[in-house]
C-alpha positions as CSV (number, residue, x, y, z in Angstrom):
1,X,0.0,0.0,0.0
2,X,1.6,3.2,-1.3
3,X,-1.8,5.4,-0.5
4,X,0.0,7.3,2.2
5,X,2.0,9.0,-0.9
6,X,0.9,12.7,-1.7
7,X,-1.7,12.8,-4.5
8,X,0.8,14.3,-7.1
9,X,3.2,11.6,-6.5
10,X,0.3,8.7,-6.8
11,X,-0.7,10.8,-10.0
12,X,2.4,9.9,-12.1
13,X,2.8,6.4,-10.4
14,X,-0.5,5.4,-11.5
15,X,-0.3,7.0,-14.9
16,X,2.9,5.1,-15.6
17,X,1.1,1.8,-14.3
18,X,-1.9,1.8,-16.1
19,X,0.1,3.1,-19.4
20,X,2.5,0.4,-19.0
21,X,-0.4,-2.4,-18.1
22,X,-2.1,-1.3,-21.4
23,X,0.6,-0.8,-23.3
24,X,2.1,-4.3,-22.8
25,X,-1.5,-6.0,-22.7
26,X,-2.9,-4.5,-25.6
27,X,-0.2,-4.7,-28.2
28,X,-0.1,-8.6,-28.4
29,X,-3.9,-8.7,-28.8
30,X,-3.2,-6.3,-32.1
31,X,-0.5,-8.7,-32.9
32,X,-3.3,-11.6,-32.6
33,X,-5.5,-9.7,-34.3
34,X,-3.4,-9.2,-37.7
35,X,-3.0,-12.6,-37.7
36,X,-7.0,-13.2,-37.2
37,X,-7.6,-11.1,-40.5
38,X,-4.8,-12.6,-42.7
39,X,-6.1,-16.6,-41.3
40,X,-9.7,-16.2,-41.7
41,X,-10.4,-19.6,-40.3
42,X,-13.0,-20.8,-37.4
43,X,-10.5,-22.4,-35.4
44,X,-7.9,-20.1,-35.5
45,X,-10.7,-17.4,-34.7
46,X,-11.7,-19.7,-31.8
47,X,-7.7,-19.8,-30.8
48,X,-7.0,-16.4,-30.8
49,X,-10.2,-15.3,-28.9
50,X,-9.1,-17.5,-26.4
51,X,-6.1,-15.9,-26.2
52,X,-7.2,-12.5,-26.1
53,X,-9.5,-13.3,-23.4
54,X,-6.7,-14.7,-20.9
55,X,-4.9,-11.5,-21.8
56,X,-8.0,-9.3,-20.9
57,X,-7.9,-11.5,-17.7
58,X,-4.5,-10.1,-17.2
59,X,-5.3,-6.7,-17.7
60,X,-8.1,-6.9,-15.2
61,X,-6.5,-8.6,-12.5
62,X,-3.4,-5.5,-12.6
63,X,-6.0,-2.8,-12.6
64,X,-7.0,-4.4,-9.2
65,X,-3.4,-4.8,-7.9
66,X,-3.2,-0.9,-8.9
67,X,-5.8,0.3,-7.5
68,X,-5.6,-1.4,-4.0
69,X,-2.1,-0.3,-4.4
70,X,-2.5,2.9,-4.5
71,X,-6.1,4.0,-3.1
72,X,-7.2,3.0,0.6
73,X,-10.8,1.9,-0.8
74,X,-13.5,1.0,2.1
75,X,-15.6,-1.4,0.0
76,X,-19.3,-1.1,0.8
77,X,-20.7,-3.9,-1.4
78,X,-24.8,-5.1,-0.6
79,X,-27.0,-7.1,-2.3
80,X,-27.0,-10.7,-3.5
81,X,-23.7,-12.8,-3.2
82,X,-22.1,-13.0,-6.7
83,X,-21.7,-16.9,-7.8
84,X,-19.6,-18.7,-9.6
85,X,-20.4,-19.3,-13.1
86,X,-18.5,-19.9,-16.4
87,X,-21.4,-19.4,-18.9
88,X,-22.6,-15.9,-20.0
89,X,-24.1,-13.0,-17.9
90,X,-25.7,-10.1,-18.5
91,X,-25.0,-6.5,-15.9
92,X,-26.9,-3.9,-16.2
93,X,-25.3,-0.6,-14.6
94,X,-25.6,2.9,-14.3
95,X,-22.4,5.0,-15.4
96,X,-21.1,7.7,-13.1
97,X,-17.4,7.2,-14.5
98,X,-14.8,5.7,-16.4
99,X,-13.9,4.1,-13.0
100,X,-16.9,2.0,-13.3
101,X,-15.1,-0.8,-15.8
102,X,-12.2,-1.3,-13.6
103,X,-14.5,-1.3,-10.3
104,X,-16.7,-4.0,-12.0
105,X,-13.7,-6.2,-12.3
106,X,-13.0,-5.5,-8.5
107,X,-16.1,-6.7,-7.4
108,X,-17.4,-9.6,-9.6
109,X,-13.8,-11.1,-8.7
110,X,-13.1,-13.6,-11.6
111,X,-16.6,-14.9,-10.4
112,X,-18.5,-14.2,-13.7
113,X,-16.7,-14.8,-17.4
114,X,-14.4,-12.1,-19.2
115,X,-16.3,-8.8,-19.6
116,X,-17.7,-6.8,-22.4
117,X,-18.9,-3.3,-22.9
118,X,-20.6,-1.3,-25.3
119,X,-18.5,1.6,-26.5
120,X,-18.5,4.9,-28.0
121,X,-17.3,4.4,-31.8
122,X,-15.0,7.7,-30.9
123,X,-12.7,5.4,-28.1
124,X,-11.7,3.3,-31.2
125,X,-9.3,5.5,-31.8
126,X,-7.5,6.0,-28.4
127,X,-4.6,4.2,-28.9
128,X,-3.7,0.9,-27.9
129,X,-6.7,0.5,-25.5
130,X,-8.8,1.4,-28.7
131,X,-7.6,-1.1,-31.1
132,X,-7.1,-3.6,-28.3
133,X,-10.6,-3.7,-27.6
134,X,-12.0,-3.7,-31.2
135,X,-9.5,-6.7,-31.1
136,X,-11.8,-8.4,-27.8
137,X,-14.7,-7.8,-30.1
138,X,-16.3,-5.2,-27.8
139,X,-19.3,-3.4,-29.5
140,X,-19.3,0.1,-30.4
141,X,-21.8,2.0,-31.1
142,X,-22.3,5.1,-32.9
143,X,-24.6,8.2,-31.9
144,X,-25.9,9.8,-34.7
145,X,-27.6,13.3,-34.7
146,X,-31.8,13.5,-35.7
147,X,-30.4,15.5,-39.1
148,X,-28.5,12.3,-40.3
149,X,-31.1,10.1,-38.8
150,X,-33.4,12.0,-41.3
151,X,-31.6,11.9,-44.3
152,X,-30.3,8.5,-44.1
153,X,-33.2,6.2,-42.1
154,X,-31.4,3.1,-42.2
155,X,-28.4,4.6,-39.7
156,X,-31.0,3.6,-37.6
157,X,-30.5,-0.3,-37.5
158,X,-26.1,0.4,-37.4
159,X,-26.1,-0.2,-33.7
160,X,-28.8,-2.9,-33.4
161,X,-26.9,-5.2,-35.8
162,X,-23.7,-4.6,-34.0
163,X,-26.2,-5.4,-31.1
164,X,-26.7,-8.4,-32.5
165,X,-23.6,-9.1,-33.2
166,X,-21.9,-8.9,-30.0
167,X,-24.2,-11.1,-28.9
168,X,-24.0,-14.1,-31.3
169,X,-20.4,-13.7,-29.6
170,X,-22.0,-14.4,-26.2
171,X,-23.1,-17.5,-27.0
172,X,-20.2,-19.1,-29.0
173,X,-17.5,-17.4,-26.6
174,X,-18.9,-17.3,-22.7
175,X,-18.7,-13.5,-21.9
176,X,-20.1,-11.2,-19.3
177,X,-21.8,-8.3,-21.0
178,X,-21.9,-4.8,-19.3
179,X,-24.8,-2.9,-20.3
180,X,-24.3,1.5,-18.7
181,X,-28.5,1.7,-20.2
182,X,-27.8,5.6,-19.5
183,X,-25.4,5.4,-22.5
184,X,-23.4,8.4,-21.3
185,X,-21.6,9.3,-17.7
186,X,-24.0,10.7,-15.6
187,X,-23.8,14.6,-14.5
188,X,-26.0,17.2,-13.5
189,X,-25.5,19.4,-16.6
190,X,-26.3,16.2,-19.1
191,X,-29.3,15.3,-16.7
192,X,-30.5,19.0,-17.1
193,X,-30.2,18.6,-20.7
194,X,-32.0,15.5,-20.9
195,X,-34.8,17.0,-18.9
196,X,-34.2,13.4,-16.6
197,X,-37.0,12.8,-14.5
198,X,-34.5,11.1,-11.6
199,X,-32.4,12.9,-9.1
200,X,-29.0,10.7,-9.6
201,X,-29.4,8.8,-13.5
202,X,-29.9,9.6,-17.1
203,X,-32.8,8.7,-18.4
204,X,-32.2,4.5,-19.8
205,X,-31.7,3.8,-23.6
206,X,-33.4,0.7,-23.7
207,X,-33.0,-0.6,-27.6
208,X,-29.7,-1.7,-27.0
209,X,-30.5,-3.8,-23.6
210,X,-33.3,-4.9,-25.3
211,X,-32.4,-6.8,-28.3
212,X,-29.4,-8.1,-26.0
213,X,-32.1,-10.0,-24.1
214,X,-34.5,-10.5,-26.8
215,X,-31.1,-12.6,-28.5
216,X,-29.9,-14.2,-25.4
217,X,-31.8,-13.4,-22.4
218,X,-32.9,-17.2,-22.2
219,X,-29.4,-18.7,-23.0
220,X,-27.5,-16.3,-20.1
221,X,-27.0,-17.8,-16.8
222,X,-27.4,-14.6,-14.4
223,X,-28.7,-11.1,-15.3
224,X,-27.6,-8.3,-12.9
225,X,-28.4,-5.2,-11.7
226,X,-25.9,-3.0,-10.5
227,X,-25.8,0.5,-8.8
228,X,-22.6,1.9,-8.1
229,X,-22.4,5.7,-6.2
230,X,-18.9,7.2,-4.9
231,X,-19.8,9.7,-2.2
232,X,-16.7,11.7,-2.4
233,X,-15.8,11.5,-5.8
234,X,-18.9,12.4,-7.6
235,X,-17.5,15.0,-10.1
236,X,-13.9,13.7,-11.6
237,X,-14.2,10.4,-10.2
238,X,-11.3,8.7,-12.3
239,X,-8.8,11.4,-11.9
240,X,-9.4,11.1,-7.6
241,X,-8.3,7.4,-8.1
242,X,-5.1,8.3,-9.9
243,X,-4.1,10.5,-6.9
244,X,-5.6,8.0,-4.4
245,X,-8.2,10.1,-3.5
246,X,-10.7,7.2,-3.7
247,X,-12.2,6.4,0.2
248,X,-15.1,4.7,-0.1
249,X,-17.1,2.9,-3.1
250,X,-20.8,1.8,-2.5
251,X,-21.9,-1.2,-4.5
252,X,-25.5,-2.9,-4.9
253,X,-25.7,-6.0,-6.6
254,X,-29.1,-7.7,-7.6
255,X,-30.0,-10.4,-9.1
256,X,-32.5,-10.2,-11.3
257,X,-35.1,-13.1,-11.9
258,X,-35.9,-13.8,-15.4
259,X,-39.5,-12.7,-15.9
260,X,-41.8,-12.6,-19.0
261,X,-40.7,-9.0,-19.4
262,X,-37.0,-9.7,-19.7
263,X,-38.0,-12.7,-22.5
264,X,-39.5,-11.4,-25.5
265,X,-38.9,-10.2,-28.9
266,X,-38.2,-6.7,-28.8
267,X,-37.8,-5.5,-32.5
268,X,-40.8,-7.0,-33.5
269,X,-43.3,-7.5,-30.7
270,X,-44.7,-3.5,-30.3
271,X,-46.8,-4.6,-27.0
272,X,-43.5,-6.1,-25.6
273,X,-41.2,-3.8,-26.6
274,X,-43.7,-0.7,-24.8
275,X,-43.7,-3.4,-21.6
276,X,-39.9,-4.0,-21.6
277,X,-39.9,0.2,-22.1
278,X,-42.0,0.7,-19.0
279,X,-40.1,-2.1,-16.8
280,X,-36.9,-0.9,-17.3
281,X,-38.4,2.9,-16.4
282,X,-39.3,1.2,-13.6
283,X,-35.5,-0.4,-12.3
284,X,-34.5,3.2,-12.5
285,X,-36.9,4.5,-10.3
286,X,-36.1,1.6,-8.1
287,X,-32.4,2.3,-8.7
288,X,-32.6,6.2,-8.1
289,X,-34.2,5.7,-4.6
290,X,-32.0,3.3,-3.6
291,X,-28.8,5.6,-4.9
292,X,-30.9,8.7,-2.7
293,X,-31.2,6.2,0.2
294,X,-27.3,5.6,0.0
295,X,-26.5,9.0,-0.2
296,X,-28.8,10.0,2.9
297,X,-27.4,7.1,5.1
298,X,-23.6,8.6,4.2
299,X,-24.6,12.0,5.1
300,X,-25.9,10.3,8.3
301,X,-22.6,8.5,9.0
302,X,-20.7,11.9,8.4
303,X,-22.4,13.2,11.1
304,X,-21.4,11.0,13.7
């Protein structure tokens, strides 16, 4: 433990670390993947995926040396006890920070199979991380603006088939996908904007979680819901845990049951796709009082 350090100091080592953990992750999955395009064979696909996934299994486990390193985190994690499990699972999150990916792989532990995200077409290009995880076959999606959306309709379906895609991946190569339904970091100036009707979250996009579980919501073995709030690192969350400025990390983990609304066809079933609509509104409202019932209970403690 090197948290004692002052925050500049923790600052470069932790730059330096995380660079260098990228840096020598990332560039043999590139490697891997020049070879995946020249050899366009199943098994060699099936080869290097494996591959890339016990490299990813690297990377995650050295984030979590790092950060214990170099942050003196209280871990406040309630809920359901995560199990074991080697097939594919499904977390749905909310998004307050960048931090939230390497915290994931801090709690779930190596309990739950590699994980995948869906990204920002932009991070594609930052580099090495970027190419390494177009590499892990991570899904990005692309945001386009109503003009585009009007002159060119079928922009529409782009990130539904890569939707798709991802997870036809899920099912040949066990994977935990991570599903952030707000679909952007939450803050108060992008929840002003988006007029949000909830006092913590973004409002959810759906579509995306949706087709995920209208593909494989019956062959995944857990879904989860997960709420993550940092009390004292609510603005620049990532940049406090490169100067060790993270104290304490709240963590709710559900698991969800698999009801009829989580099982249907979403793209073509209208009166499912408005009940899947309405039950995921209502998981947020659920998760915005619980994230307002954390905060209250940490003012509380504060106090004492």
């Amino acid at each position: 433990m090197i948290s004692f350090l002052p925050s500049p100091i923790l600052l470069v080592i932790n730059c330096i670390l995380i660079s260098l953990n990228v840096i020598v992750i990332a560039t043999p999955m590139m490697v891997l993947g020049v070879f995946k395009f020249l050899l366009p064979f199943h098994f060699v696909a099936i080869a290097i995926e494996k591959c890339n996934y016990y490299l990813y299994k690297i990377w995650v486990f050295d984030n979590r040396v790092i950060i214990r390193l170099t942050n003196n985190i209280k871990w406040h994690i309630t809920g359901d006890k995560i199990p074991t499990t080697k097939k594919s699972c499904i977390i749905i999150s909310n998004h307050i920070s960048w931090l939230d990916i390497l915290f994931i792989g801090c709690v779930y532990k190596g309990n739950v199979p590699t994980t995948k995200f869906f990204m920002k077409h932009s991070l594609i290009y930052i580099p090495f991380a970027g190419l390494a995880c177009y590499a892990l076959g991570m899904p990005f999606l692309r945001r386009y603006p109503k003009e585009k959306l009007l002159k060119n309709p079928k922009l529409r379906t782009k990130d539904i088939e890569t939707t798709r895609a991802a997870c036809k991946r899920l099912i040949d190569f066990p994977t935990t996908l991570i599903n952030f339904a707000e679909g952007s970091r939450y803050t108060p100036e992008k929840a002003k904007k988006a007029r949000s009707p909830y006092k913590h979250l973004l409002p959810p996009k759906v579509a995306s979680l949706g087709v995920a579980l209208s593909e494989i919501g019956n062959k995944v073995d857990y879904i989860f819901n997960n709420t993550f709030y940092y009390p004292d690192n609510q603005k620049k969350a990532f940049v406090d845990m490169l100067k060790g400025r993270v104290k304490n990390v709240y963590v709710n983990v559900e698991i969800m049951e698999k009801t009829p609304e989580l099982e249907g066809n979403y793209l073509e079933d209208k009166q499912y796709k408005h009940e899947f609509t309405m039950y995921v509104r209502d998981l947020w409202d659920k998760k915005d009082k619980l994230l307002d019932k954390i905060h209250q209970d940490y003012e509380e403690s504060m106090k004492k």
